[in-house]
C-alpha positions in Angstrom: 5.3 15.4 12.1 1.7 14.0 12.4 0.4 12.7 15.3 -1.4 9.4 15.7 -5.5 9.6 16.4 -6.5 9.2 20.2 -8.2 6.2 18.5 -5.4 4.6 16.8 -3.5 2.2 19.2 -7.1 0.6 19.9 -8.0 -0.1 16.6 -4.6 -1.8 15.8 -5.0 -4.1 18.8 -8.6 -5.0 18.1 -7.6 -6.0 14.7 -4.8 -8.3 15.7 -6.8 -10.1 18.3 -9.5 -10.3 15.1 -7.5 -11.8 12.2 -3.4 -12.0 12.2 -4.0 -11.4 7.9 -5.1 -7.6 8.6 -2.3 -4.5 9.0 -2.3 -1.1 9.1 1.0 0.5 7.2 2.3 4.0 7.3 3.1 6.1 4.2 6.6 7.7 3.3 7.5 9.4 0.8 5.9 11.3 -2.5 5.6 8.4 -5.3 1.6 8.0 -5.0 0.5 11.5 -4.4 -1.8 12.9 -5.1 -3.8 9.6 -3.6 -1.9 9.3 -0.9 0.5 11.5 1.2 3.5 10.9 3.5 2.0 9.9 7.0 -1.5 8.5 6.3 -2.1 5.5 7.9 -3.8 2.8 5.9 -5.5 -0.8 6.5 -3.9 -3.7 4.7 -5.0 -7.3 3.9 -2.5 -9.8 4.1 -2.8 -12.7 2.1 -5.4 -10.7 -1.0 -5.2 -11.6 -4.2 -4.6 -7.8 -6.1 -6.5 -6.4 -8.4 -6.1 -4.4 -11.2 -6.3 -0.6 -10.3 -6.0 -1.3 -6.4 -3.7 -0.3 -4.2 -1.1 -3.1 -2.9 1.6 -2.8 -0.5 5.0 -4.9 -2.6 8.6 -5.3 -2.1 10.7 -3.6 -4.5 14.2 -5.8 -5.5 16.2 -3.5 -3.0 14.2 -4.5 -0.5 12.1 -1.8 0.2 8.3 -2.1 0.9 5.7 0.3 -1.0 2.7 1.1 -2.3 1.9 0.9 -5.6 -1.2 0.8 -8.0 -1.3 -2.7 -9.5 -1.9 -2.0 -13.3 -2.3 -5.3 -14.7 -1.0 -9.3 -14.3 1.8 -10.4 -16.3 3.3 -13.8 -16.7 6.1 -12.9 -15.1 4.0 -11.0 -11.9 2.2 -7.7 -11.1 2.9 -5.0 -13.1 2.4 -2.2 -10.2 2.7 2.1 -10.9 2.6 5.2 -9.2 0.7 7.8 -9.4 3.0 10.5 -8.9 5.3 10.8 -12.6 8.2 12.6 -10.7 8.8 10.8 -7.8 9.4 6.8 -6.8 10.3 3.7 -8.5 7.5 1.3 -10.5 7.7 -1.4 -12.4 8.7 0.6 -15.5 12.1 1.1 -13.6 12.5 -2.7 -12.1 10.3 -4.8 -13.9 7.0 -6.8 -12.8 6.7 -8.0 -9.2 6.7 -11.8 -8.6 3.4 -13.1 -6.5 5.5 -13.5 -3.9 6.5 -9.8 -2.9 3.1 -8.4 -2.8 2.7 -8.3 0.6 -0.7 -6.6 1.1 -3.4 -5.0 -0.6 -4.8 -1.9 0.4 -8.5 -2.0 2.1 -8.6 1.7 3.3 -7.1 4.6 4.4 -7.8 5.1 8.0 -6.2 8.3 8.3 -6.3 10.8 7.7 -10.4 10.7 6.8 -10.8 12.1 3.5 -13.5 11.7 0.6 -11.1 10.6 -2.6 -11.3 6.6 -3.5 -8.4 4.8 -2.9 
């Protein structure tokens, strides 16, 4: 199990005192490696519009909240992927994701630090 940065707890409380529309959400789970990986910590938008080839943080029809590479606008929604094959479910298991369950988009990883664009 990872443990959070020295650094962390500050930064989440200076950003809540700074805007309630900015996050910061942990990853579980395989489905957008190798991007990202379970446990990296990474600042949200609430409120963004998406854009194609961005990250965005949606809720799937069971419920569950993810993150997903948003592929394209549909009538019908977001058409979101990931970008691991083998793992996770997209939008070519459940269908496009109304405006209304994407709940974030993805500024930054803020943890762990490394070089490869989000």
């Amino acid at each position: 199990m990872t443990q959070d940065p020295p650094w962390y707890p500050h930064l989440f409380a200076r950003m809540r005192r700074a805007s309630g529309a900015w996050g910061l959400v942990v990853v579980r789970g395989r489905s957008m490696q190798p991007t990202l990986y379970d446990g990296d910590r990474l600042l949200v938008r609430h409120g963004a519009v998406p854009r194609p080839g961005r990250l965005a943080v949606v809720r799937l029809p069971d419920g569950v909240l993810a993150v997903k590479r948003v592929t394209m606008r549909r009538p019908d929604g977001w058409w979101v992927e990931r970008d691991n094959p083998d793992e996770g479910v997209d939008s070519w298991l459940v269908g496009a994701v109304p405006d209304g369950d994407v709940v974030a988009v993805v500024r930054a990883r803020v943890w762990p630090r490394r070089r490869r664009r989000l």
